[in-house]
Structures are given as C-alpha cells and as structure tokens.
N, C-alpha and C positions, 0 to 999 in steps of 0.2 A: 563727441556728442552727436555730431552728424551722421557720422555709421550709425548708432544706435537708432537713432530716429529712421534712419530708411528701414534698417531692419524690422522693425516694429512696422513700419506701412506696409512691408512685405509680407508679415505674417500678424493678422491683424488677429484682433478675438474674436468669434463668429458668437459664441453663444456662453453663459452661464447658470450654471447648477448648483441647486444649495443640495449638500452632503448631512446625510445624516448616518447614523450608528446608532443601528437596531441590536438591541441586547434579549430579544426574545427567544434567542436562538441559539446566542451564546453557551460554547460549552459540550453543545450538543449539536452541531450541524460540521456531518463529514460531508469529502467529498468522491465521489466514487470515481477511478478510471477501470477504463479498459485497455491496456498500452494494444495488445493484439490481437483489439476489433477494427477493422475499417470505422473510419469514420461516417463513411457513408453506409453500412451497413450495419445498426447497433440491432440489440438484440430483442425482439419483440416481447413489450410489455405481459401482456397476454401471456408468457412462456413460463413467468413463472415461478415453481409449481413449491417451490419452498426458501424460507430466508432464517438462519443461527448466526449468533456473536455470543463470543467469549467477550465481554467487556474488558474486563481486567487484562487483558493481551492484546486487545484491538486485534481481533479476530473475523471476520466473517469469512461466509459460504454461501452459496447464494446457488438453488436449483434449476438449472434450466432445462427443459422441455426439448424432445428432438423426436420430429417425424418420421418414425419406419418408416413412412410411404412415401420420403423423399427421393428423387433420382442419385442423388450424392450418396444415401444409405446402404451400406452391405447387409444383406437380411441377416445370410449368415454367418457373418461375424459379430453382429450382434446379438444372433440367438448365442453362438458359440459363449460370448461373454456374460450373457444371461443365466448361464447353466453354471461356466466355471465359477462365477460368484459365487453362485448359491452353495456351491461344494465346498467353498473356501471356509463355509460357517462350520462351528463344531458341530460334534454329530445330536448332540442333545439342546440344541439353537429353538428355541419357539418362535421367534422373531418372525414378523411379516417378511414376505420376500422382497429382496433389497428392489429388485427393478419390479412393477405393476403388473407388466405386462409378461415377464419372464425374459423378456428381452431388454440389450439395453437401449432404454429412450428415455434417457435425461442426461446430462451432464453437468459436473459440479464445478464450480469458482469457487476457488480461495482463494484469503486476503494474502495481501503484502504492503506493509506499510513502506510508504513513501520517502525517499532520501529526502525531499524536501521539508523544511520548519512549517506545520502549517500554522506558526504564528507571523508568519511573512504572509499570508495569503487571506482575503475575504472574498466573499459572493456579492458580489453587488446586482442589485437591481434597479434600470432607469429606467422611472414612469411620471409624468407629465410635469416635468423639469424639474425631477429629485431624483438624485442618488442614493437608494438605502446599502449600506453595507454592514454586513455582517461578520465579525471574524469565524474562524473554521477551526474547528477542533482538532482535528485529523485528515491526513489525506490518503486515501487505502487504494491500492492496485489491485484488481482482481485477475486473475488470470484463471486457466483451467488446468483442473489438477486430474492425474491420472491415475489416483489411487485404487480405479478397478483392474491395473495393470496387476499390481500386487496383488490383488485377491486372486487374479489368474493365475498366476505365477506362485503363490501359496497352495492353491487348489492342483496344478499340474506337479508339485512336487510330491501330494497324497496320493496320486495314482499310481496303480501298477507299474512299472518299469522306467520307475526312478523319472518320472517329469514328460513323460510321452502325451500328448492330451490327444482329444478324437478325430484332430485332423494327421494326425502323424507328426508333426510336432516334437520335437525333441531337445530338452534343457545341454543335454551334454552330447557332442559328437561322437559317432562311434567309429572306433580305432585310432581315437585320436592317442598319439605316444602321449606318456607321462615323461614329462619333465620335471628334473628339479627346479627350485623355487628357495633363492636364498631370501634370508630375513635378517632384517639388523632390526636391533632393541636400543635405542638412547637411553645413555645413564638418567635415573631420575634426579631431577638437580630441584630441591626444596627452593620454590619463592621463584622459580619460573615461572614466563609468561604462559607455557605449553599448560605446567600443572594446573593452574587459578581455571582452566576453561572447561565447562563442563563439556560431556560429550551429547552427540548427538542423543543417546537413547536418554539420556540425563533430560535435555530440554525436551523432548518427546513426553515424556510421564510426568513434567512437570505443565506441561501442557494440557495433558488427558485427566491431570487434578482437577481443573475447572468444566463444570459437565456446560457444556452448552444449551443459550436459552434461545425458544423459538418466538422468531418475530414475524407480526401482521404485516404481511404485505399488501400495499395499497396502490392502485394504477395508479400513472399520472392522471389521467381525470375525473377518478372518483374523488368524491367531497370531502375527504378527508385528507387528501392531498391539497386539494385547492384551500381548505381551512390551515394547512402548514404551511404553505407559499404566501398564506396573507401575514404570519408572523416577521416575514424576510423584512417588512415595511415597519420601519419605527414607529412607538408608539407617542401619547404624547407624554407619556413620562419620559421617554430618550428622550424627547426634544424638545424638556423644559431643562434639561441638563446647561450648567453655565458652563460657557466655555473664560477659564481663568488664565490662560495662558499669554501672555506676549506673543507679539510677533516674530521675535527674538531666539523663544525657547524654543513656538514651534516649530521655524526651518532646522534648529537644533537639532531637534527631535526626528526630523523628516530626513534631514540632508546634515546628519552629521558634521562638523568641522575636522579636515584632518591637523588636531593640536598632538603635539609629541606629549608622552605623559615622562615621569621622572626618570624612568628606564630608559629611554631614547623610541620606544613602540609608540605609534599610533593608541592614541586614547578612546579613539571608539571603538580599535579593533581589537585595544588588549580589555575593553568592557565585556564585548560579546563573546570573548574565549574564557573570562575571568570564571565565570559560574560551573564552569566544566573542567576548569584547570588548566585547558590548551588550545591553543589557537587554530583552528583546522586550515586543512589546505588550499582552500576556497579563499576563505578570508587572507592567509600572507599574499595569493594571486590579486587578490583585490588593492593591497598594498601599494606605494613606489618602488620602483626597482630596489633604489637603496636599503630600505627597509625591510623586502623582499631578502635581500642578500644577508641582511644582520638574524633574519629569523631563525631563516637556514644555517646559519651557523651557531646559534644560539640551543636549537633545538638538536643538532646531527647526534646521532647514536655512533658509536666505532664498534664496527662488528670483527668477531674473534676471526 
C-alpha cells in the first residue's frame, strides 16, 4: 500500500476533461494520409484543381496542380507527356484535352485504403476543457499514381517503328537475340484457392462499372469548411445521452479481461476474430506466449 501511495505522489493528476461523443459526423468523416509527403512539406491547399470518389469502393482521386515554371520542372518532358497523352486518345476522341495547358501540370492521387480498422480510431478535438471525439469511417492513403506513364507507353506503341517516340526512344532493343522462353501451365484443380481469385483485369472492369462522382472542393478556411469543423463538437442531443453503464462493464469494454473461453482461446480475442471466421495475426501476437503457441498449431496448413 505504500508503494502505491508514493507512486501516485509521483505521478499526480494535473488536469481533467469531460469527454463527449459527437455523432454529427459519424458515418461520414474519413481520414486522409499522405504516407509519401514530408510532413513538413504538405501540399498546398490552393493546388487543388479537382476531387472524385467511387463511394461504394472507397475510392478517391484527388487533382493536384504543378508549376511549369518551377526550377524542379523539365519543360520538355512535360511537353513530351503532353502530346504522347493526347495520342494515346482514339482517333475519333472529342474529349477536352487531358492536360490545359498541353503540357503536363497536374498530378493525380489515388486512394488506398488503410490496413488499419478505422473503427479503432476517432478525431478528437480539445477546446476549453472538453474532449469531442468523433469515430471515423475510413482511413484512405493517397499516393500518386502514374497512370500517364501508360498513356505514354500506349501512345509509343501506335507509332511508326513499333514503340520509337520523338526523342529516340525505343520500347524493344535493337539486335537484341531471341531467346527462348519456357512456360509451365498448372493443372486446373476445382475449389482452389488460385481459382475463387479474380484476376486483375476482372477487378479492373469491375471497378470502371462504378462511373465516378465529382466532389466540391472546399479550402480549409472558407466557411464551409469552418461550418463542418463546428459539427466535430457534440451537440446537446450527444450530451443529453445517458450513460448506463457500470464501472465494471466499462473498463470491460475498454481493457478487456484476458478470461479463457471454452476452447482454451482468450475470450476477447476469439470475440474479435469470431465475425470473420479467423483470428489474424496481430491479434494471436497480441496473445501470451502460451496461447500464441496453441493457435499456431491449431491453425498450421501442411503443404504438399
């Protein structure tokens, strides 16, 4: 009892906050990364110049804006990609030209949804001694995608001499010997894991079913922004919400108990694998050793 008590002098309470759970937002507030932006260097609001989502795939794309007249710019590798784009279009295309300018100055982001649950995750906001949190619907990676590589590269293989473009350029080396090239074919075996997976161009055209819907982009400090950031803050309908819980349920609830369940598994962690069928790998790491060890051999495949 005396160790506790010093410890507790030692790390005293400084300060408390009453928590609330704002539900104005629920549902629909993702959260955007950028895994490979500097953090110190995010991408200027102002930039830009267009934003689509596929809903139903948790999709987005997101256009950003790029200065020809920067020192980092090649002119002309960008006129060069400006032109082979346009070539890449069929020959009877009405379509606006892909880049403004003819050159290219934008680049596009797209999404990648996140290994993480973003139902382990909320956005909190603390202002004059309240915590509002919010849970998060999604958490989506943005990265940049290279897709005018392929129009290049579509567009160099219509030209005269088989993929040569106007800098000299050439898709296949010349003189290079032919070689042969052996090919094995795997028996097809019905109720394989190989068979059940679609293939790339499968998920491709199941993708390009959903036509994409264009979204109002809104600075951070125009008012419409500022009018969505005042949602993040509970209303007083959350926070006439009764809280019915014991004390009991809710460290329950918070900090689990590790109880064995009938099988000899941990009961929280064969809960949270239960809805999916299987326990992930995370979760048996999260385990004791012991238990660790029983999964592993509960779960092991014997390969042929």
């Amino acid at each position: 009892m005396e160790t506790v008590a010093a410890d507790e002098e030692d790390d005293p309470v400084i300060s408390e906050v009453d928590v609330f759970l704002s539900q104005s937002l629920s549902g629909h507030l993702h959260l955007l990364q950028y895994p490979l932006r500097p953090a110190h260097l995010p991408y200027p609001s102002d930039s830009v110049e267009g934003v689509r989502m596929r809903a139903g795939q948790c999709q987005v794309e997101v256009d950003i804006g790029i200065t020809p007249r920067g020192e980092n710019y090649s002119t002309s590798r960008g006129e060069r990609y400006g032109r082979m784009v346009e070539l890449s279009k069929p020959a009877d295309a009405t379509t606006a030209p892909y880049y403004k300018s003819g050159r290219m100055d934008r680049q596009t982001l797209t999404s990648h949804l996140s290994r993480h649950a973003p139902s382990r995750y909320v956005a909190g906001v603390l202002k004059d001694g309240e915590l509002h949190l919010t849970p998060l619907a999604g958490i989506i990676q943005l990265r940049p995608t290279l897709s005018h590589l392929d129009k290049v590269d579509a567009a160099s293989k219509r030209l005269p001499g088989g993929g040569a473009t106007s800098e000299g350029d050439t898709t296949e080396s010349e003189g290079e010997e032919a070689k042969p090239v052996q090919v094995k074919f795997s028996r097809f075996k019905p109720g394989s894991s190989s068979s059940r997976k679609m293939s790339f161009q499968q998920v491709e055209q199941q993708q390009d079913e959903e036509p994409w819907t264009t979204l109002a982009y809104h600075s951070v400090d125009s008012d419409e922004a500022t009018s969505e950031r005042q949602m993040l803050f509970a209303s007083e309908e959350d926070q006439s919400a009764t809280f019915s819980l014991g004390q009991e349920e809710y460290l329950d609830l918070v900090c689990p108990s590790e109880q064995l369940s009938e099988d000899g598994t941990l009961a929280a962690h064969a809960a949270e694998g239960s809805s999916s069928g299987h326990v992930s790998l995370s979760q048996i790491k999260s385990m004791p050793f012991p238990h660790q060890v029983r999964e592993y051999l509960l779960r092991a495949t014997m390969l042929p």
